[in-house]
N, C-alpha and C positions, 0 to 999 in steps of 0.2 A: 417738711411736708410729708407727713405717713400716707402716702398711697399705694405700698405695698412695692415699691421700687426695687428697694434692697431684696425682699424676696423672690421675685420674679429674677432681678438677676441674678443672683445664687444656682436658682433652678438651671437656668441657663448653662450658667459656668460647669455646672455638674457635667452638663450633657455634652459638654465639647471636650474631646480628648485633652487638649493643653489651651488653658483660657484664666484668664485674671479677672477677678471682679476686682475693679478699681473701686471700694466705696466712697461714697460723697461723704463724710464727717470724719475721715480718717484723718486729714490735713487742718480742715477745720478745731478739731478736739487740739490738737498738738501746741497750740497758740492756748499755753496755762493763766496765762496773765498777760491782758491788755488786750482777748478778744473782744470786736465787737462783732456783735453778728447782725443779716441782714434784716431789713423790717421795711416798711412799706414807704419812709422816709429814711433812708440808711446814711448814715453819719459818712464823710468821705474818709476816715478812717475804714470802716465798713466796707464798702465799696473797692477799697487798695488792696484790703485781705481777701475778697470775692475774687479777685484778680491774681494774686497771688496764689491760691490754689483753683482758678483755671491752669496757672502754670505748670504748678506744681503737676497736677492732675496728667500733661500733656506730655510731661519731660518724661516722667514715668511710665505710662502708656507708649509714647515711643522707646523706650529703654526695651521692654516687655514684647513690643512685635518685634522687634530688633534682633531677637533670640527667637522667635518663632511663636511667641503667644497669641490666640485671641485674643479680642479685649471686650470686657464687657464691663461698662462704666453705669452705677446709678446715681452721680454726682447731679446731672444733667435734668434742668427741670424747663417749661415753658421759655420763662424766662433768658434762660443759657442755654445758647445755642450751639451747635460745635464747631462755629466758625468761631463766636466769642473764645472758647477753650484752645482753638488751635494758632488762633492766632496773637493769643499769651506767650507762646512759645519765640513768637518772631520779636527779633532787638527792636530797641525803642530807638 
């Protein structure tokens, strides 16, 4: 969804001495064969990868405050909330 996410956090990230822009299609791109991505009926395939880089997303992000960074994430849309993302991180 281009609404200008990634750039607005970039800006951000700039302006904070020590800060991570976590982007959203970094984890997504990495999956070369056998993505499926989201759509407005999303395959539960689909769905297991959305979830998978919530996690991805969260382990990282904590890795990163861990050592002292901000974090500025543009992964995050309507939909995905950061309870959904932080709570990828807890065992099943």
């Amino acid at each position: 969804m281009a609404s200008g996410k990634s750039t607005v956090s970039d800006l951000l990230a700039k302006s904070i001495e020590k800060c991570v822009h976590l982007r959203g299609d970094v984890f997504r791109k990495m999956i070369i064969s056998g993505r499926e991505n989201m759509s407005a009926t999303p395959s539960a395939e689909a769905v297991r990868q959305l979830y998978l880089r919530y996690k991805l997303t969260a382990d990282a992000a904590k890795s990163y405050f861990d050592i002292g960074f901000w974090l500025d994430n543009s992964n995050q849309t309507p939909q995905q909330t950061a309870e959904n993302i932080l709570n990828a991180r807890k065992p099943v």
